[in-house]
The first five atom37 places (N, CA, C, CB, O) and aatype in JSON, in Angstrom:
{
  "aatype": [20, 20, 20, 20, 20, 20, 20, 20, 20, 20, 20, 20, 20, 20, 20, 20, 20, 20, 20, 20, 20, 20, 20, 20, 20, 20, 20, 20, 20, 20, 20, 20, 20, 20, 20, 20, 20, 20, 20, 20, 20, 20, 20, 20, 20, 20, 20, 20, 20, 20, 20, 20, 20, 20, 20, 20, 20, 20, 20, 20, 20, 20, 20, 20, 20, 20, 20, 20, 20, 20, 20, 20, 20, 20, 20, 20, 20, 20, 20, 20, 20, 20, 20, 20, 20, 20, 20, 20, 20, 20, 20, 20, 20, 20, 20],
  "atom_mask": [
    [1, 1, 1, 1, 1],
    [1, 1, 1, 1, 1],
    [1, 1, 1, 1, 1],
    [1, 1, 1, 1, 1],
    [1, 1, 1, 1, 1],
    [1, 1, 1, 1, 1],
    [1, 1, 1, 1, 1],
    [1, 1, 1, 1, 1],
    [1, 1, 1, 1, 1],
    [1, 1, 1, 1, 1],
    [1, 1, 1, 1, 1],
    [1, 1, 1, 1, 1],
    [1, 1, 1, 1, 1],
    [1, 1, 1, 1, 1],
    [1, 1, 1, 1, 1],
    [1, 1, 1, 1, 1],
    [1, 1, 1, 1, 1],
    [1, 1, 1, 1, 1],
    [1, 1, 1, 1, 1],
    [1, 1, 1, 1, 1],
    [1, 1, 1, 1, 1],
    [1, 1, 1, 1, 1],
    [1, 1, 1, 1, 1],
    [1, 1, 1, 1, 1],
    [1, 1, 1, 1, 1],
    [1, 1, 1, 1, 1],
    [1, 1, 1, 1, 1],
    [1, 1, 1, 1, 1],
    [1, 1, 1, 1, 1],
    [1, 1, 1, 1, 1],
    [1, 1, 1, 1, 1],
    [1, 1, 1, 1, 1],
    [1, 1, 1, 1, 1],
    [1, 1, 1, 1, 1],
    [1, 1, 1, 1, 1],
    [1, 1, 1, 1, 1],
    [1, 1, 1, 1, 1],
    [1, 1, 1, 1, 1],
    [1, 1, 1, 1, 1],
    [1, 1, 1, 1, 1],
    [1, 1, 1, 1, 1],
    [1, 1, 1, 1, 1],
    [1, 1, 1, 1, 1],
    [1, 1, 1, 1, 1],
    [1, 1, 1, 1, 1],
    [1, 1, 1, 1, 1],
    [1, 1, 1, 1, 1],
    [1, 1, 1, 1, 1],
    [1, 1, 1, 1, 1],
    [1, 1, 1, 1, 1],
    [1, 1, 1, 1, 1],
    [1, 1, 1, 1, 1],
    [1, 1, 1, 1, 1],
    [1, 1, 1, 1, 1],
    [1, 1, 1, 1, 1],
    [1, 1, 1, 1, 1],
    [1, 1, 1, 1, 1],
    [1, 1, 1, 1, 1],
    [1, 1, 1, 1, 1],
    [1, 1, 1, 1, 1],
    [1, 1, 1, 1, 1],
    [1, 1, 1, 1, 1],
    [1, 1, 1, 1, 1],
    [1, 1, 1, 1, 1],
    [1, 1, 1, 1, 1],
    [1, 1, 1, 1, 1],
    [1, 1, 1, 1, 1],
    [1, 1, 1, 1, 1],
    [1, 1, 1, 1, 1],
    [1, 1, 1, 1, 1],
    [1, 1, 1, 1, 1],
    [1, 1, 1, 1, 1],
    [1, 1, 1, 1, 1],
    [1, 1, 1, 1, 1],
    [1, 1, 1, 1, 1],
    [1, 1, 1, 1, 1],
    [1, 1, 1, 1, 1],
    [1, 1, 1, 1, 1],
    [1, 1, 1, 1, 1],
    [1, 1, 1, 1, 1],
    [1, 1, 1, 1, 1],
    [1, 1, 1, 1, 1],
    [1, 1, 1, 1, 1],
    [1, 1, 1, 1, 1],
    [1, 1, 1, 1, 1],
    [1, 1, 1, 1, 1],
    [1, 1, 1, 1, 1],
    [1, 1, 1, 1, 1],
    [1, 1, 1, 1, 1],
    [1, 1, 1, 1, 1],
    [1, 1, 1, 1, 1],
    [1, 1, 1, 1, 1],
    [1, 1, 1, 1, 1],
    [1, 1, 1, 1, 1],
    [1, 1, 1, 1, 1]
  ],
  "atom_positions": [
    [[-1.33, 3.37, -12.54], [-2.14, 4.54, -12.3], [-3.24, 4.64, -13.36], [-1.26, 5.81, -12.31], [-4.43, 4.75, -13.07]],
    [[-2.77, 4.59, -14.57], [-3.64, 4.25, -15.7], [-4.86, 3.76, -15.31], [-3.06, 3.32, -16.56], [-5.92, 4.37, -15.24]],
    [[-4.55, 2.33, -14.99], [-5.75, 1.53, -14.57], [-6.96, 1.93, -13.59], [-5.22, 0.49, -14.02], [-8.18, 1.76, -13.57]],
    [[-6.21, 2.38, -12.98], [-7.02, 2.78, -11.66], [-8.1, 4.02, -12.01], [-5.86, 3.32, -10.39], [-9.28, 3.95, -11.64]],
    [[-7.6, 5.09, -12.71], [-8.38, 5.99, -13.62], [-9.41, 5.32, -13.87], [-7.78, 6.43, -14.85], [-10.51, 5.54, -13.36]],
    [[-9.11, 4.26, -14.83], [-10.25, 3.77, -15.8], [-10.71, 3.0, -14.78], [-9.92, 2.96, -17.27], [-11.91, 3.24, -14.93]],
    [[-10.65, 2.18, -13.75], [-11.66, 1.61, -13.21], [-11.85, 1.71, -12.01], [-11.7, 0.59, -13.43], [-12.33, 0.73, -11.43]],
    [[-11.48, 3.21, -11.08], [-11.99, 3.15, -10.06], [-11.97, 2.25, -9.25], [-12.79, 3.35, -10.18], [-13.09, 2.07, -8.78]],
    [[-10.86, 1.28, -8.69], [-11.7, 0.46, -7.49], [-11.7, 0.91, -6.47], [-11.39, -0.75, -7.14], [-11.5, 2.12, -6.36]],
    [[-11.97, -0.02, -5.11], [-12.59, 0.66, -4.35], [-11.22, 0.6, -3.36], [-14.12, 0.12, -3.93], [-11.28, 1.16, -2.26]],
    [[-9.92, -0.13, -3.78], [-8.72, -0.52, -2.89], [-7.82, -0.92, -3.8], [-8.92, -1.62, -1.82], [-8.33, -1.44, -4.79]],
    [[-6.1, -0.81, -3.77], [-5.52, -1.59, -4.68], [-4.42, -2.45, -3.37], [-4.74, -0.54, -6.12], [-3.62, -2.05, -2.52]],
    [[-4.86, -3.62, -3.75], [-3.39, -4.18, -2.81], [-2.26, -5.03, -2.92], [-3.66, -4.75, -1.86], [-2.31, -6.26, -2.87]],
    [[-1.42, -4.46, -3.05], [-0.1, -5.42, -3.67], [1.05, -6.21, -2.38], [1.04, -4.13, -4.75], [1.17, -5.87, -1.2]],
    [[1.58, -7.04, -2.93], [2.34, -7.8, -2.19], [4.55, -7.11, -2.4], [1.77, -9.65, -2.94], [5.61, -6.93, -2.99]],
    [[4.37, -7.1, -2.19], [6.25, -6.94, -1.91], [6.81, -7.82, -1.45], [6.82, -5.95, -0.97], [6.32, -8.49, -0.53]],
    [[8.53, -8.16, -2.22], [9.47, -8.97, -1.44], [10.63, -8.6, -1.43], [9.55, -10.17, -1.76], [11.42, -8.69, -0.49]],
    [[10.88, -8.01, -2.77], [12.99, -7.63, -2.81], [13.28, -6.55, -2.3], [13.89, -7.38, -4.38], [14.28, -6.03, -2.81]],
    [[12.78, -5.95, -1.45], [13.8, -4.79, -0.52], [13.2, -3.76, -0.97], [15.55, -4.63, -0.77], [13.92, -2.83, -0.6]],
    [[11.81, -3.09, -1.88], [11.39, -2.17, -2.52], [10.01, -1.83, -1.75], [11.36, -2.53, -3.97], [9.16, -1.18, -2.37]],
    [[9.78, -2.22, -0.52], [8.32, -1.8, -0.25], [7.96, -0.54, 0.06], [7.82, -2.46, 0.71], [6.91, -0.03, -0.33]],
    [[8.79, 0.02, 0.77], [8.9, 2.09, 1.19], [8.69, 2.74, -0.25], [10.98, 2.88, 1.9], [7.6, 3.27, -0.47]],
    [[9.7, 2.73, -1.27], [9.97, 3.47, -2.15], [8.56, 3.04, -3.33], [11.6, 3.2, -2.55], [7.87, 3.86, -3.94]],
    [[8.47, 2.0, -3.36], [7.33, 1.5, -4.07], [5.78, 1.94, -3.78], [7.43, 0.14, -3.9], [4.83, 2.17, -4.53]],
    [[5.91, 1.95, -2.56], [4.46, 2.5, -1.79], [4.66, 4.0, -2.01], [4.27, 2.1, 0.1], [3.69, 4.73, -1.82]],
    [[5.36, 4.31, -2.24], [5.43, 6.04, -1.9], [5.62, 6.95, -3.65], [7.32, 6.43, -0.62], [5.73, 8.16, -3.84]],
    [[5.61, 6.18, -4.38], [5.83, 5.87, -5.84], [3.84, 5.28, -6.28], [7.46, 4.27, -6.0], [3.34, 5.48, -7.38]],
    [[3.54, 4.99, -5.81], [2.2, 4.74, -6.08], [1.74, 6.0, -5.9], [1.51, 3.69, -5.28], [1.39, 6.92, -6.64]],
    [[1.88, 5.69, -4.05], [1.08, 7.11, -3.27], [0.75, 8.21, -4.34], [2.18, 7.96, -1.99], [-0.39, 8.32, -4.77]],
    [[1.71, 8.98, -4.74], [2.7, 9.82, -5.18], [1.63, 10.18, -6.61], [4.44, 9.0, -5.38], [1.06, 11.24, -6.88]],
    [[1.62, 8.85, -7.37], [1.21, 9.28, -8.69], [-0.4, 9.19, -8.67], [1.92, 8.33, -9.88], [-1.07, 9.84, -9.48]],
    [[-1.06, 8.26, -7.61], [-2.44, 8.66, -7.28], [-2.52, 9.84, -6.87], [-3.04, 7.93, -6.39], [-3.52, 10.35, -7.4]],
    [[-1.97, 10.61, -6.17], [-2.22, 11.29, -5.49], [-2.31, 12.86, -6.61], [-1.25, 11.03, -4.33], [-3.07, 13.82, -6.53]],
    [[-0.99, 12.49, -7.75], [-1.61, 13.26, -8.8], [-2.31, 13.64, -9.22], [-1.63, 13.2, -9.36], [-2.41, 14.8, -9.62]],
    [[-3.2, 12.64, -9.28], [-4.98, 12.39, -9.72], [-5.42, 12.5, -9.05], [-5.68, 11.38, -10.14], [-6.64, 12.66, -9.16]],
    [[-4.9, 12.51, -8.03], [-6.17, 13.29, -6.9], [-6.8, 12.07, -6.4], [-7.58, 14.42, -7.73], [-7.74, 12.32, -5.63]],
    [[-6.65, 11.24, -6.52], [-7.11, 9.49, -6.39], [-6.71, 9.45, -4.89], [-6.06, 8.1, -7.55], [-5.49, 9.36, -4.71]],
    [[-7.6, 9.49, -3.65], [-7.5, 8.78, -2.83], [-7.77, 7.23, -2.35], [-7.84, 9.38, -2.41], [-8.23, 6.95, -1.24]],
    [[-7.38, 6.22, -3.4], [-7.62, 4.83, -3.26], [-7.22, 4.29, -2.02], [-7.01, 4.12, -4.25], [-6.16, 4.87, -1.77]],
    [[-7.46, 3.57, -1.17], [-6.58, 2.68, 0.37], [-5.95, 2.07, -0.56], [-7.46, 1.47, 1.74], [-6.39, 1.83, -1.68]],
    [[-4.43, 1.67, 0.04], [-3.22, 0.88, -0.44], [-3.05, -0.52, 0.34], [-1.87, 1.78, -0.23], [-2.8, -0.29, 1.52]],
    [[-3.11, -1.62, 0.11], [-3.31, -2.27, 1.1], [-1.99, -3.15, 0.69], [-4.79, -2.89, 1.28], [-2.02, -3.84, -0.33]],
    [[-0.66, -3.1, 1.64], [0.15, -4.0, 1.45], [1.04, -4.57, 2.5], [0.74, -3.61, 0.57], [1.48, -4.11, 3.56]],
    [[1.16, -5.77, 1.84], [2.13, -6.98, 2.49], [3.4, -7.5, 1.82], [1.32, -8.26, 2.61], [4.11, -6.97, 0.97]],
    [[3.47, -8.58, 2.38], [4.74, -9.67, 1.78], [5.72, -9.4, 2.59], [5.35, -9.5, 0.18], [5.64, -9.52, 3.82]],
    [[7.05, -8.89, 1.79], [8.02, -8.78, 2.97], [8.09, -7.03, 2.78], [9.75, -9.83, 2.76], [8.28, -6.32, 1.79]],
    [[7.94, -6.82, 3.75], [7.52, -4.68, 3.55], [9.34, -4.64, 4.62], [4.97, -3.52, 5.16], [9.57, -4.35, 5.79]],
    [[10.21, -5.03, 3.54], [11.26, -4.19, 4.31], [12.16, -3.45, 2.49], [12.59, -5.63, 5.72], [11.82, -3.73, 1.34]],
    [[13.38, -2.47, 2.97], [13.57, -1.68, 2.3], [15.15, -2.17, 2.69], [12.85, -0.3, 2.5], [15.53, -2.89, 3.62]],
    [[15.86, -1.54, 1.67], [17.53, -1.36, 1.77], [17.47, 0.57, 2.17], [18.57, -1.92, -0.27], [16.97, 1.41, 1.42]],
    [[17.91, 0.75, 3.07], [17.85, 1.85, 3.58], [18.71, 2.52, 2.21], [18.43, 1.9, 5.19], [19.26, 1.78, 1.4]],
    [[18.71, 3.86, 2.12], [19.25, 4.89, 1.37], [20.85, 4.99, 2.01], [18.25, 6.32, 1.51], [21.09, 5.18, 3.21]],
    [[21.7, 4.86, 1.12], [23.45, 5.54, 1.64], [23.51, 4.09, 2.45], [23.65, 7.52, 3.01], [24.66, 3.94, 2.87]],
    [[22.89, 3.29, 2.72], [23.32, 2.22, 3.51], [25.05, 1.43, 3.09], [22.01, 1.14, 3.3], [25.14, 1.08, 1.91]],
    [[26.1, 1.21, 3.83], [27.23, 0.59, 3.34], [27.18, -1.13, 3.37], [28.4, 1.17, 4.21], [28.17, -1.85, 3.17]],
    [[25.63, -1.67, 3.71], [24.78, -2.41, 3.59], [23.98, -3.17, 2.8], [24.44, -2.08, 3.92], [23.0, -2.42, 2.8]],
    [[23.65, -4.1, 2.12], [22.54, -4.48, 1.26], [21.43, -5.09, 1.66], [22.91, -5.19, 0.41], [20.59, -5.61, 0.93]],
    [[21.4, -5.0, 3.13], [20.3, -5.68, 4.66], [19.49, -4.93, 4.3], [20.64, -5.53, 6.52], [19.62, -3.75, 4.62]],
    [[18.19, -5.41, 3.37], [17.5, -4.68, 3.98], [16.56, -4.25, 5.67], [17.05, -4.85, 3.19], [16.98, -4.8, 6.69]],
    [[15.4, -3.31, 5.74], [15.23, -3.38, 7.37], [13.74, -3.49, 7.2], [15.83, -1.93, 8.43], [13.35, -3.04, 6.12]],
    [[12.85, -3.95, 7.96], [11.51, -3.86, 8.2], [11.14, -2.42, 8.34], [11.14, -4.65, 9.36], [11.37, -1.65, 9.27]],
    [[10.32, -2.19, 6.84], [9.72, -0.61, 7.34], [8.15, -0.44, 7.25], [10.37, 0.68, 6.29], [7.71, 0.58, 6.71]],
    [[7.19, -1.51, 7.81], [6.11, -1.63, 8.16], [5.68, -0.78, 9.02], [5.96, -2.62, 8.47], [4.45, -0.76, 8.98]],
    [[6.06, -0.15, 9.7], [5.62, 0.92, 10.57], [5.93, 2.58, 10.13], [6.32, 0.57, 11.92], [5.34, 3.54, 10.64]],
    [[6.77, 2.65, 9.3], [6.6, 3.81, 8.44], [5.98, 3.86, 6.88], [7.86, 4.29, 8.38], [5.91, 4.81, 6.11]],
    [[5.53, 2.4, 6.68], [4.27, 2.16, 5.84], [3.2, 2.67, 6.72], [4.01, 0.57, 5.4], [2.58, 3.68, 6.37]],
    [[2.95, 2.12, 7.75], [1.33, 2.7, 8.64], [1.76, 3.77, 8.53], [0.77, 2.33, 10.35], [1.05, 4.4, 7.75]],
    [[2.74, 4.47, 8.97], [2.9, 5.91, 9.2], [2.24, 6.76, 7.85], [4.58, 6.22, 9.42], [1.38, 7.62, 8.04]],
    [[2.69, 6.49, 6.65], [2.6, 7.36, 5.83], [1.72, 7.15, 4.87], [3.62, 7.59, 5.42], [1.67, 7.67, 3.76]],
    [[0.59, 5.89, 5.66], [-0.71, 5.9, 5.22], [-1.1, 4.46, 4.18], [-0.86, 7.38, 4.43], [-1.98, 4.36, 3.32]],
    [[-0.3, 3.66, 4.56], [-0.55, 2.22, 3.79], [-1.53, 1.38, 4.79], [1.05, 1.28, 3.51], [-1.41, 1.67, 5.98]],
    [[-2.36, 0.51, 4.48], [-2.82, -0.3, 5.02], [-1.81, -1.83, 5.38], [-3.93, -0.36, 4.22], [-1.84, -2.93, 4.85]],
    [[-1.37, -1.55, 5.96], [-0.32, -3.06, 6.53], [-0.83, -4.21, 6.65], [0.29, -3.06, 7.94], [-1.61, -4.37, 7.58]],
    [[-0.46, -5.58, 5.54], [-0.95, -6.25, 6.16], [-0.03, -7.44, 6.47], [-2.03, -6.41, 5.64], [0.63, -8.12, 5.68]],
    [[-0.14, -7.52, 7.75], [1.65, -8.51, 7.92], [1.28, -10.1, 7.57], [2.51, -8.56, 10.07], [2.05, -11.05, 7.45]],
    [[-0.34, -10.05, 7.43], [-1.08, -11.62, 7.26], [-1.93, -11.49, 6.12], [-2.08, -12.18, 8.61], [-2.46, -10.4, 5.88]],
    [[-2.17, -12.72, 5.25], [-3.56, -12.77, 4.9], [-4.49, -12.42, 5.43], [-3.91, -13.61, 4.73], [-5.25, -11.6, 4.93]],
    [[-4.67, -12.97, 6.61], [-6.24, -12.93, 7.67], [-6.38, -11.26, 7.85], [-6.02, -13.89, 9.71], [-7.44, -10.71, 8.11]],
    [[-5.41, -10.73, 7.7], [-5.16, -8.8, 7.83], [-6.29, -8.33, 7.06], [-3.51, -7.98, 6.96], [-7.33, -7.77, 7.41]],
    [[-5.7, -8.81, 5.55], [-6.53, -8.29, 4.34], [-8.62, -8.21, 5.14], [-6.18, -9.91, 2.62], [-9.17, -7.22, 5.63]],
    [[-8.92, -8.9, 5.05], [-10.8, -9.12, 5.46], [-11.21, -8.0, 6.25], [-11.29, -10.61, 6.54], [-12.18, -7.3, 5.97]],
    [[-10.24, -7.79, 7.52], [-10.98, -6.76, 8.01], [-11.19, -5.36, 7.53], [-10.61, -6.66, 9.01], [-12.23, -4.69, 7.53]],
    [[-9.8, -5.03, 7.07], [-9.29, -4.2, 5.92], [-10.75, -4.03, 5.34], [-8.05, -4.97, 4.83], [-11.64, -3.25, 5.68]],
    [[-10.73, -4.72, 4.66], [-11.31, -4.88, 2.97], [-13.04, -4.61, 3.45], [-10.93, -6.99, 2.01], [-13.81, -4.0, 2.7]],
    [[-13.43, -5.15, 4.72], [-14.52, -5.13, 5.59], [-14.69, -4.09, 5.87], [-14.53, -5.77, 6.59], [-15.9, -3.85, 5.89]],
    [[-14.12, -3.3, 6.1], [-13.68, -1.98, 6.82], [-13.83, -0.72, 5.34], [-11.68, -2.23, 7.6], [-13.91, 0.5, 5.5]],
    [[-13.82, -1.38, 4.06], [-13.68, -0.2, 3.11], [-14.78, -0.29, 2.99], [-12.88, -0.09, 1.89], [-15.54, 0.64, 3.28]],
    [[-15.32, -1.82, 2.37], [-17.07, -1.81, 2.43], [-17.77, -0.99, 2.9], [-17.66, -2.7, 3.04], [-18.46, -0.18, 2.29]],
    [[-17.65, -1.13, 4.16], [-18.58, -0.39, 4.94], [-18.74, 0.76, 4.96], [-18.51, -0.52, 5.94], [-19.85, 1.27, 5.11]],
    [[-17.52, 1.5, 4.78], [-17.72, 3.33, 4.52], [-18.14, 3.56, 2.9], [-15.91, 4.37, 4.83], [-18.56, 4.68, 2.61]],
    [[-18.03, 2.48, 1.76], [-18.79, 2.44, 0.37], [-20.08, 2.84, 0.12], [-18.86, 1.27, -0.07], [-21.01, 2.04, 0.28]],
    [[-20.3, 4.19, -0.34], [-21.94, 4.26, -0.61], [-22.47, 3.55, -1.31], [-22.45, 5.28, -1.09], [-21.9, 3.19, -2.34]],
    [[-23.73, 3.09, -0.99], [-24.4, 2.03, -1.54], [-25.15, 2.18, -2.74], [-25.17, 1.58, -0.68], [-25.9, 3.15, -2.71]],
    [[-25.16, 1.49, -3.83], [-26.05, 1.65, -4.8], [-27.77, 1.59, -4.94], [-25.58, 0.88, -5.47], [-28.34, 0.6, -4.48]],
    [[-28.68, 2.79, -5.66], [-30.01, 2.69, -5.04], [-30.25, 1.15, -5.55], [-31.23, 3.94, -5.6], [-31.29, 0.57, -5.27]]
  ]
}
């Protein structure tokens, strides 16, 4: 969060694999959102979670309650460009 303060970018996007992508995304969200920082989140890798109370250690694919709760999903590399194309373009331009 620190970082992001000090340098403003224009997107942050991280990758996930061990079963932490829900709680992690929502743990970012959360402390930008402190700051009042509306940055796009843009993430991939493996976006599944170990459900809560689970008698389980499976985690489950929760890529669709990432879109839901406002992550940029990206299930591919090739994802990221349009994305990233897509922030550009709403970026005000410098004179």
């Amino acid at each position: 969060i620190a970082q992001t303060l000090a340098d403003t970018p224009d997107a942050i996007a991280i990758s996930t694999y061990n079963g932490v992508a829900l709680s992690y995304y929502q743990a970012l969200r959360q402390g930008l959102d402190r700051h009042g920082l509306t940055t796009p989140i843009l993430i991939g890798g493996r976006l599944n979670q170990i459900p809560e109370g689970s008698n389980s250690s499976l985690p489950q694919d929760v890529g669709a309650q990432l879109a839901a709760e406002g992550a940029l999903v990206c299930r591919d590399a090739a994802d990221l460009l349009p994305i990233l194309q897509q922030i550009a373009a709403t970026k005000p331009r410098s004179p």
